[in-house]
N, C-alpha and C positions, 0 to 999 in steps of 0.2 A: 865336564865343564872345566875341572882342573888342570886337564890336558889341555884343552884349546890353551889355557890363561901361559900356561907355559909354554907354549912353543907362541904367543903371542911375547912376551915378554924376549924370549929366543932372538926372537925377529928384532924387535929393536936394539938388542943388544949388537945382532949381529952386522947392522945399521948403524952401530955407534950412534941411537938416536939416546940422548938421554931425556928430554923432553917434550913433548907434544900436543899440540891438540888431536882427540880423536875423532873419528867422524862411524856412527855404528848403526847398520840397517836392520832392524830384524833381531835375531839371532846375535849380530855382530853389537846390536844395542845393548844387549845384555854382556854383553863381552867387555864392552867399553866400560862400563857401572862396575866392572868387578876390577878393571884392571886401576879403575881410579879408587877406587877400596882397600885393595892390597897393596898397590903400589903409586900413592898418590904423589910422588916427587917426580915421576913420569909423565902424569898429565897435566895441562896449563888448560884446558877445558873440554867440555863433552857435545856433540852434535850428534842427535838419537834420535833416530828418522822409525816410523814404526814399532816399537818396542815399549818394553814394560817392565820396573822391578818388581812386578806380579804380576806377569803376564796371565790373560783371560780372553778366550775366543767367545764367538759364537758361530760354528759352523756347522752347516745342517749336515746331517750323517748325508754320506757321498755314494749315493750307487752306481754300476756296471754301465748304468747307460752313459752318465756322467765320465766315469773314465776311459769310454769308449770315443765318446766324442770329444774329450780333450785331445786324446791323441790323434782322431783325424784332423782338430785343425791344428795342432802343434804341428803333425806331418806336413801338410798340407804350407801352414804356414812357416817352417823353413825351409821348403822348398821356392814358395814365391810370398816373402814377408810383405805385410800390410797389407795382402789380397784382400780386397774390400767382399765379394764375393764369399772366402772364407771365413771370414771375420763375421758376416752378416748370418750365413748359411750356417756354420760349427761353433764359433767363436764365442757366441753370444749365450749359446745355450751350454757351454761347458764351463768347465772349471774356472774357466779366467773370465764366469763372471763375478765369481767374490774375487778375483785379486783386481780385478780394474771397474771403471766405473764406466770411463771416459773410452770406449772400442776404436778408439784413432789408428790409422794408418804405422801413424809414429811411434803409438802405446806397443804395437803389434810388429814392428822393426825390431826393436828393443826386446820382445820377447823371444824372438828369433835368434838373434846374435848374442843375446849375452844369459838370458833363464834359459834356453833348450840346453845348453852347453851345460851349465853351470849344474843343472838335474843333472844331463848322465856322468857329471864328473863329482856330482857327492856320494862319498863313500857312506857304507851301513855303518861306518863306526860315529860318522858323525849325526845321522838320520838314529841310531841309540843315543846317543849323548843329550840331543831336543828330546828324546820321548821319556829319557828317563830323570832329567829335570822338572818337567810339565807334571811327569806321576808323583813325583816327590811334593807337590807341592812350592816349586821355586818361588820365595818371597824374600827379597832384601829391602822392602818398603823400610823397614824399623832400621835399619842401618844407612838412608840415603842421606842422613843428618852430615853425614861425616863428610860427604863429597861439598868441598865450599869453593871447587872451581865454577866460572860461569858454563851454566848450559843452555842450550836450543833443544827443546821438544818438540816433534813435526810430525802430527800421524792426519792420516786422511780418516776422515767421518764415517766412511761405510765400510770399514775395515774389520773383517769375519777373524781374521786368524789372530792379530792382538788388538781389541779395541781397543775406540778411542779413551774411552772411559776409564781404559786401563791405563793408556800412554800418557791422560791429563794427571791419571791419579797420582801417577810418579813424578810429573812434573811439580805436583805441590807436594811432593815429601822432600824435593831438592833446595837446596837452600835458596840457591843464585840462580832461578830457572827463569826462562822465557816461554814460553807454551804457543803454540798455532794449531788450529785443527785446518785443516784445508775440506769445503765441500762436494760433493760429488765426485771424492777417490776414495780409492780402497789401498790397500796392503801394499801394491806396486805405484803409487802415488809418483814419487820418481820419477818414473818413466811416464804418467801420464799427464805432469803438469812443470817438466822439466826446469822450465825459463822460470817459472814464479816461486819454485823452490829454489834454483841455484840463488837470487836474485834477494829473498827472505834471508840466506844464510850467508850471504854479501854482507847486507845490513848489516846484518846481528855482529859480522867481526869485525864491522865499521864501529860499532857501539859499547863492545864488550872486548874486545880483544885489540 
């Protein structure tokens, strides 16, 4: 985790950004809350799409068939993305039924071009860094007091890998937070209800920023 925070910080430096708003998905959520912790004269506010300062899943243990059939419609689907066909046939029954809720054409574009890539370009140092956080027990709930820039919190409802319960729960440890839950997404919410998140998070720097 301390790696990422510095070659994050790296980056803005080498940006000559000395200020910003961040925007953090995931993982990258977490990223965001630590860099406005350690180095709070860097961020002007926080936009935290799926994540948690204690993060907490509920994903059911994942068997052979399960990652068998991810990867035939992963396959399947970057080779001809949004196949409704595969989508219906593989899609539905594999893994990407806890990241999505919503099996759209679009949701499944989006998984093609930019999640197929983005797996086989994560390395195992960073796939160790999540797992050995998660073991530790990662909690900076009791430290979000400090963060008093404005924030947006934005997880979808049926979200396995960090609920919502978790993403509301951090929303009310932050001082200046906004909170949304959006219904029927999951984890890649994003990508499956695009326009009414981009559209939410208009708002919110129409109002707070």
């Amino acid at each position: 985790m301390q790696d990422h925070l510095v070659d994050l910080v790296a980056l803005l430096d080498h940006l000559d950004i000395q200020n910003c708003l961040v925007l953090g998905w995931s993982l990258g959520g977490i990223l965001a809350m630590e860099l406005a912790l350690r180095f709070p004269q860097r961020v002007s506010g926080l936009i935290l799409l799926g994540t948690a300062a204690r993060p907490r899943g509920n994903h059911p243990p994942i068997s052979w068939q399960d990652n068998v059939l991810t990867a035939i419609a992963s396959l399947l689907n970057k080779a001809v993305p949004g196949w409704q066909w595969n989508i219906d046939t593989f899609g539905r029954r594999s893994l990407y039924r806890y990241l999505i809720q919503q099996h759209t054409p679009q949701a499944y574009q989006r998984l093609a071009e930019e999640a197929f890539p983005a797996f086989l370009q994560t390395s195992r140092f960073a796939q160790q860094a999540l797992t050995q956080a998660l073991r530790a027990g990662y909690d900076r709930l009791p430290d979000l007091e400090k963060i008093t820039v404005p924030s947006l919190m934005l997880c979808g409802e049926c979200d396995r890998h960090i609920t919502a319960r978790a993403s509301e729960e951090t929303a009310q440890h932050l001082p200046n937070s906004t909170f949304k839950q959006y219904p029927n997404t999951a984890h890649l919410f994003p990508w499956e209800i695009s326009e009414q998140m981009l559209a939410d998070i208009d708002d919110w720097l129409q109002t707070y920023l």
